[in-house]
DOLOMAR-304114 format. One line per 8 residues: for each residue z, x, y of N, C-alpha, C, O, CB. Coordinates in steps of 0.2 Angstrom, whole numbers, plus 5000, padded with zeros to 4 digits. Atoms other than C-alpha are relative to their C-alpha. Glycine has a CB too. Layout:
Z/X/Y/Z/X/Y/Z/X/Y/Z/X/Y/Z/X/Y | ...
//
This chain:
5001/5005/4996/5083/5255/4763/5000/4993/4996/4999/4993/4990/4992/5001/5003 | 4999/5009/5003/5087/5236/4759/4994/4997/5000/4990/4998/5005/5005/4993/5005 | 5004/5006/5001/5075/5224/4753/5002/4994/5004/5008/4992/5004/5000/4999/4993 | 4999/5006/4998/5074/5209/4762/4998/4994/4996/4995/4994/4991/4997/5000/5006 | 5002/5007/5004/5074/5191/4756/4997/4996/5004/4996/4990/5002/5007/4996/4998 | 5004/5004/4995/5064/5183/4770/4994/5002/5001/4992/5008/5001/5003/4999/5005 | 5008/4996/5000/5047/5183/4773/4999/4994/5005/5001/4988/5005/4994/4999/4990 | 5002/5002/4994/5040/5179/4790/4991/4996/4997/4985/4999/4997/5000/5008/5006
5005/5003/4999/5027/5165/4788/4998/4995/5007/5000/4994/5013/5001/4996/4994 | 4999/5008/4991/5018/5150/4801/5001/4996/4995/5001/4996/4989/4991/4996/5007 | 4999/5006/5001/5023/5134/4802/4991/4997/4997/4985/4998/4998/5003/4997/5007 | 5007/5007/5003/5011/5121/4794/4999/4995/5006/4994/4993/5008/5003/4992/4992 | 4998/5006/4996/5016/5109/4808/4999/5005/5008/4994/5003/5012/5011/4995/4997 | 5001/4998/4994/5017/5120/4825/4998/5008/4999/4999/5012/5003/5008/4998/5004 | 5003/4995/4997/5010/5135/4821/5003/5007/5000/5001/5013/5000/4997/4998/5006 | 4999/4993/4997/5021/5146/4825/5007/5005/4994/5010/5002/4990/5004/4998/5009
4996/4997/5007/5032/5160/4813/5006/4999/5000/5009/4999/5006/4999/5008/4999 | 4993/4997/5003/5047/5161/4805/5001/5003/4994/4997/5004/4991/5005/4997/4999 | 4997/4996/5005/5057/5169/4793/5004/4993/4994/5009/4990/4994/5005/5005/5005 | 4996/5004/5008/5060/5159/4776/5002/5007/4994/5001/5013/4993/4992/4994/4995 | 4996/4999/5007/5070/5163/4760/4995/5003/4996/4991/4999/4998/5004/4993/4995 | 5003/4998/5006/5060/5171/4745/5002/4993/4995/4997/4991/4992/5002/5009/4996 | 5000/5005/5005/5067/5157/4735/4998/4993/5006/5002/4989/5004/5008/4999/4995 | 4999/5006/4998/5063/5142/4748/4992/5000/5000/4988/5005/5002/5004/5000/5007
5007/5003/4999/5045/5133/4746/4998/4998/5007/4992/4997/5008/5000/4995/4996 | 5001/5003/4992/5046/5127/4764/4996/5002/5003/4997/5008/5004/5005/5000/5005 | 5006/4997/4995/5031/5130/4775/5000/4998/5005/4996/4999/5008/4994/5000/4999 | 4999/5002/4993/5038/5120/4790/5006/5005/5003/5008/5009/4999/5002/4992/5002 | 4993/4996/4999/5052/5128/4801/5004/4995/5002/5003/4989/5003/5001/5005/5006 | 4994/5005/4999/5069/5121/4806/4998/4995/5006/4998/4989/5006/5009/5003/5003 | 5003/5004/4994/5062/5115/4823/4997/4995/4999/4999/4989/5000/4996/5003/5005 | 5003/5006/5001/5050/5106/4817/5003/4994/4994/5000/4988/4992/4994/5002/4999
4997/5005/5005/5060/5096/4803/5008/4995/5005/5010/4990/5004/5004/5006/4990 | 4996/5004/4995/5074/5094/4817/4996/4994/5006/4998/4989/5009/5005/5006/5004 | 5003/5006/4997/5061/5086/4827/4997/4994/4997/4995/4989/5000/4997/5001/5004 | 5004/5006/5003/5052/5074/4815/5009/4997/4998/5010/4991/4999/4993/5003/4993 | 4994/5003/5000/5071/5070/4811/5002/4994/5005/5003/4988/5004/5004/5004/5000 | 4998/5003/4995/5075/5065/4827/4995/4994/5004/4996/4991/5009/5004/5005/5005 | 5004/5003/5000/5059/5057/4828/5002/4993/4995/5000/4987/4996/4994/5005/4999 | 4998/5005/5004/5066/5047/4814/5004/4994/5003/5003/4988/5003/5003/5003/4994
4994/5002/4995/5081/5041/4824/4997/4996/5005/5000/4990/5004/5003/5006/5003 | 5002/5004/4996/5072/5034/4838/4995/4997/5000/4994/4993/5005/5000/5003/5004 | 5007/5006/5003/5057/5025/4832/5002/4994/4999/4996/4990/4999/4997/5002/4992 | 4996/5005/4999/5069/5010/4832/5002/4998/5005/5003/4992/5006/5002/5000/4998 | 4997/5001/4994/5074/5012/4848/4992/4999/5005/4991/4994/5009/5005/5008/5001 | 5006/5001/4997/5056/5015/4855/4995/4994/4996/4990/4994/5000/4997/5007/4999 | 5002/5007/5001/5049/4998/4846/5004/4997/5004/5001/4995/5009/5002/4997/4994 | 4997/5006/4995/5064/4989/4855/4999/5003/5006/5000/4998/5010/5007/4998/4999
5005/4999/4993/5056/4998/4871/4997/4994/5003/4997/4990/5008/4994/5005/4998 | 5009/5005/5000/5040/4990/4868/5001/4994/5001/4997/4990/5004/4996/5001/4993 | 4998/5010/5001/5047/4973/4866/5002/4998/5004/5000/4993/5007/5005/4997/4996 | 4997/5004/4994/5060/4972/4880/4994/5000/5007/4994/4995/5011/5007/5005/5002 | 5007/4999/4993/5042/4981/4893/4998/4993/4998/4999/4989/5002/4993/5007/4999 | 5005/5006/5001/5033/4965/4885/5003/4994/5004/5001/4991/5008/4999/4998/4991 | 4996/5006/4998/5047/4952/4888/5000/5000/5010/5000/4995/5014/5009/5001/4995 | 5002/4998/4992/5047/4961/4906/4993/4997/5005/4991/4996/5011/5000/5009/4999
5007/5000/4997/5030/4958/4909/4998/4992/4999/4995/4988/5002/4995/5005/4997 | 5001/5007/4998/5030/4942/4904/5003/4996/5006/5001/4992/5009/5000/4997/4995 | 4996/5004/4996/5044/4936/4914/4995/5000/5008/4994/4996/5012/5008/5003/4998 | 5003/4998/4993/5035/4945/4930/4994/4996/5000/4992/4994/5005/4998/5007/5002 | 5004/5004/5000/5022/4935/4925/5000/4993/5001/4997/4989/5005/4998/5002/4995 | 4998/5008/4996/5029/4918/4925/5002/4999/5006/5000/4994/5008/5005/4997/4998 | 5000/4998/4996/5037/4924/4939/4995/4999/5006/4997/4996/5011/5001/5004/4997 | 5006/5001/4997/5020/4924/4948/4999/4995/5001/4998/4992/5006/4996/5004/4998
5001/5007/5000/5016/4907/4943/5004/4997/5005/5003/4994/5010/5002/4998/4993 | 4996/5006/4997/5031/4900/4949/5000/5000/5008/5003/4995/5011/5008/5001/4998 | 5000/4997/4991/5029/4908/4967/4992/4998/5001/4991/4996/5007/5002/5012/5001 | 5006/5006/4997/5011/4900/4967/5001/4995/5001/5000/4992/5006/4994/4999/4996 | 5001/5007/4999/5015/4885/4964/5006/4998/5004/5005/4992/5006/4999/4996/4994 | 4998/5001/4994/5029/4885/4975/4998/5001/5008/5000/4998/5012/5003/5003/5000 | 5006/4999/4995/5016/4891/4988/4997/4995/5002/4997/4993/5008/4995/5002/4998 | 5006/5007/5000/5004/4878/4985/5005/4993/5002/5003/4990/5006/4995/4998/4990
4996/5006/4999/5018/4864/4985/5003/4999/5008/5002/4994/5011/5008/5001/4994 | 4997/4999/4994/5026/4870/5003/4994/4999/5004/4994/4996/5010/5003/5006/5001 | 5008/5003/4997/5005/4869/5009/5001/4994/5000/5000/4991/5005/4994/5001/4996 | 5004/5007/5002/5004/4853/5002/5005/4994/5005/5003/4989/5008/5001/4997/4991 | 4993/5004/4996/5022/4847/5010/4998/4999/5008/4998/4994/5012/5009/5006/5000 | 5002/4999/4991/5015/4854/5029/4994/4995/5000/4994/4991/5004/4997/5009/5002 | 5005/5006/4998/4999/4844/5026/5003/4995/5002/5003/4992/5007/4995/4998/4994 | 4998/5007/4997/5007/4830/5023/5003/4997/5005/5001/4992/5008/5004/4999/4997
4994/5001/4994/5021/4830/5037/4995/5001/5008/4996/4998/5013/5006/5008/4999 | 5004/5000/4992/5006/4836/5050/4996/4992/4999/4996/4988/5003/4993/5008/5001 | 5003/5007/5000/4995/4821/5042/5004/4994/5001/5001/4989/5003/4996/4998/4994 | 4996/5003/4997/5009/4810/5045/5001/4999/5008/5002/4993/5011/5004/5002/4996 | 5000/4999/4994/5011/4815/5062/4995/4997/5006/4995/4995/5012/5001/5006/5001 | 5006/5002/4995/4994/4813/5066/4999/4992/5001/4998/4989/5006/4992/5003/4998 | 5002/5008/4999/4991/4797/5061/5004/4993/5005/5003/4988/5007/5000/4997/4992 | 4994/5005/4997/5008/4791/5069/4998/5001/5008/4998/4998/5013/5010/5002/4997
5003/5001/4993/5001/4798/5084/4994/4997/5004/4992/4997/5010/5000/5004/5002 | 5004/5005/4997/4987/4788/5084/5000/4994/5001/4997/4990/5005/4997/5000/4999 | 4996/5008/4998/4996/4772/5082/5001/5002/5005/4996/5002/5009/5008/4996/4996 | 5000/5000/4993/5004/4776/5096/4997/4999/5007/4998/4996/5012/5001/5003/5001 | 5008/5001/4994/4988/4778/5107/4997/4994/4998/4995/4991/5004/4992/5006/4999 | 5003/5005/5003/4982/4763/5099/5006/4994/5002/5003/4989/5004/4999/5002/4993 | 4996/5005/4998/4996/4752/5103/5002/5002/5008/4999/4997/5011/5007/5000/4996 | 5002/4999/4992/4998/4759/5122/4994/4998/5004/4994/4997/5010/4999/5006/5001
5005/5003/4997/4982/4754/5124/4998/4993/5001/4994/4991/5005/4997/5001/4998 | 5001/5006/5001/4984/4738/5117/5005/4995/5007/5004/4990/5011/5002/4999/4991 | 4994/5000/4997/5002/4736/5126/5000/5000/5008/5001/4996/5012/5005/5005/4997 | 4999/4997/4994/5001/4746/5140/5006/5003/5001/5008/5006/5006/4999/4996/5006 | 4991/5000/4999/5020/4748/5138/5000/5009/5000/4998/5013/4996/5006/4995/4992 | 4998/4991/5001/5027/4767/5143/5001/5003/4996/4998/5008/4994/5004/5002/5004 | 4994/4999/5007/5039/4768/5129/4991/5005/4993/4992/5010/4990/5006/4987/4995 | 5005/4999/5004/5022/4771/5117/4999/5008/5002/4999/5013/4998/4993/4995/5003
5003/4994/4995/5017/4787/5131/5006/5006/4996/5006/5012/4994/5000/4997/5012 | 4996/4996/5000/5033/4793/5130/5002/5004/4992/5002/5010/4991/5005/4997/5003 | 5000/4999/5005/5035/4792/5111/4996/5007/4996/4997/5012/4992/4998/4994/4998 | 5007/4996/5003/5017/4801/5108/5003/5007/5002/5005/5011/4997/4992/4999/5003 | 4997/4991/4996/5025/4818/5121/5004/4999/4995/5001/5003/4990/5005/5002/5008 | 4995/4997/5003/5039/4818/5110/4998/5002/4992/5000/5007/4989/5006/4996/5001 | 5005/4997/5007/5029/4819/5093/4994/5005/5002/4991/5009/4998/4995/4994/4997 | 5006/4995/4998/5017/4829/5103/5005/5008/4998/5005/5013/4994/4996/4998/5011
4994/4994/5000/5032/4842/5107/5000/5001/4991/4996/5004/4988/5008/4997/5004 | 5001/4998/5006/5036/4842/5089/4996/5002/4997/4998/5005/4992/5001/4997/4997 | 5009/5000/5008/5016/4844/5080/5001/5007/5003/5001/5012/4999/4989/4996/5002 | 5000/4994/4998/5019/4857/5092/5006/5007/4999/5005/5013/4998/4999/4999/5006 | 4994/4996/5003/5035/4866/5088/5001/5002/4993/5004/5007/4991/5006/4996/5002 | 5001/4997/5005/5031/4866/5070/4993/5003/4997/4993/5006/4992/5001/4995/4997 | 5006/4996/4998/5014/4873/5074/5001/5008/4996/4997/5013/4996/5001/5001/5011
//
């Protein structure tokens, strides 16, 4: 019968057996030295991950901002444009009254129509 040269130990790292060399000191197995390898390899890659998610998030973030305050600005425009309207439609009553002249009457309907169409 042959002697063998290999001797079934565990791993240090996952536990589980193989078969090493009589001359090899190694107490991990190939699996696990090919994965802390390839763990080596991409640890660069997975930082610039992390960096582009960050830049991602912020951007969605500004993002957000900018879509408030676009928000708020298009509110502020409709205030304005209805408080403009109102007040011009109260000249109007106010001068019809003073005047009596139709042209005033007619004016107000047609601003009226409008407060109303942008309603």
């Amino acid at each position: 019968m042959k002697k063998l040269k290999t001797k079934l130990v565990r791993c240090k790292l996952c536990s589980n057996p193989f078969f090493r060399d009589q001359n090899s000191t190694s107490e991990i197995c190939e699996n696990c030295i090919k994965l802390e390898e390839r763990r080596k390899r991409t640890a660069a890659l997975k930082v610039k991950q992390e960096e582009m998610q960050k830049d991602i998030n912020k951007m969605e973030n500004q993002l957000k901002i900018t879509m408030s305050q676009r928000k708020k600005e298009e509110i502020k425009k409709e205030i304005e444009e209805r408080t403009f309207s109102l007040s011009k439609s109260i000249e109007l009553l106010v001068k019809y009254e003073e005047t009596g002249d139709e042209i005033y009457i007619e004016q107000y309907m047609n601003l009226f129509k409008l407060l109303k169409k942008n309603k």
